[in-house]
Every structure is written in C-alpha cells, then in structure tokens.
C-alpha positions, 0 to 999 in steps of 0.5 A, a space after each residue: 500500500 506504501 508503494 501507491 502513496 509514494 507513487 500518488 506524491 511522485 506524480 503530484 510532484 511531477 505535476 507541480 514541476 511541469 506546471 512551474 516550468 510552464 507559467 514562465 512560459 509567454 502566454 497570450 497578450 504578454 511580452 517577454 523582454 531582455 535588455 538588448 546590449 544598449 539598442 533599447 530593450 528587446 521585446 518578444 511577442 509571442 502573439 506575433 508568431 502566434 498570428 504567423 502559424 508558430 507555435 511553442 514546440 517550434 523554438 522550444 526545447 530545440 532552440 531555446 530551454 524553456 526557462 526565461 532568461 537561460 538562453 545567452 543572447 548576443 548579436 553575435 549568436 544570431 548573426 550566425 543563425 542560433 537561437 533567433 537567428 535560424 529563421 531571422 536569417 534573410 529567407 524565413 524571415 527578415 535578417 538579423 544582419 539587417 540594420 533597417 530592421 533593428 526596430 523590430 526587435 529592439 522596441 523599447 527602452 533607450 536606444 543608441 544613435 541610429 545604426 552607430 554601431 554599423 560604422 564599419 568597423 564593426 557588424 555589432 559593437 555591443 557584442 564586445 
C-alpha cells in the first residue's frame, strides 16, 4: 500500500514541476523582454508568431530551454543563425544582419544613435 502513496506524491510532484516550468512560459497578450546590449530593450511577442502559424514546440526545447532568461543572447549568436537567428536569417524571415530592421526587435527602452554601431568597423559593437 506504501508503494501507491509514494507513487500518488511522485506524480503530484511531477505535476507541480511541469506546471512551474510552464507559467514562465509567454502566454497570450504578454511580452517577454531582455535588455538588448544598449539598442533599447528587446521585446518578444509571442502573439506575433502566434498570428504567423508558430507555435511553442517550434523554438522550444530545440532552440531555446524553456526557462526565461537561460538562453545567452548576443548579436553575435544570431548573426550566425542560433537561437533567433535560424529563421531571422534573410529567407524565413527578415535578417538579423539587417540594420533597417533593428526596430523590430529592439522596441523599447533607450536606444543608441541610429545604426552607430554599423560604422564599419564593426557588424555589432555591443557584442564586445
């Protein structure tokens, strides 16, 4: 009898977990966010994607764990086509290598002079 008591808690447990693990998740209306390396905060919409057929399952858990804020982020990383930057890569969708298109992910916050760190001399300045 002992086993099917321990048995009932371990699936509860299990439940709890899962659950937790999912209400980090971005559910409809809301916007995930991250500091966006001094090009004014980047906001993730999951509407947005949502309206062009995407679901979770296609950035999670292949791309991205599931847990909010795990992921490292950079220009750099996306620029060679991970996280982000495999379907922001000039053929699913618009390029992140784009400076006309900053503004679409870089949406709020306090942003740099306008396309500064495209000098030249470097494709992303803060990515030092």
């Amino acid at each position: 009898m002992g086993w099917i008591k321990n048995s009932v808690i371990a699936a509860a447990l299990f439940t709890l977990v899962i659950l937790a693990e999912n209400a980090a998740a971005v559910g409809p209306g809301k916007t995930l966010a991250w500091p966006g390396g001094g090009r004014g905060e980047v906001l993730f919409e999951g509407d947005e994607h949502a309206e062009k057929g995407y679901t979770c399952k296609d950035c999670h858990p292949g791309l991205f764990n599931m847990k909010h804020g795990t992921a490292k982020i950079t220009m750099a990383a996306l620029d060679r086509g991970g996280l982000c930057g495999a379907c922001h890569n000039g053929t699913t969708t618009f390029s992140t290598k784009d400076p006309k298109k900053c503004h679409e992910c870089h949406k709020g916050g306090k942003k740099r002079d306008k396309h500064a760190e495209h000098d030249g001399k470097k494709k992303h300045a803060h990515d030092d």
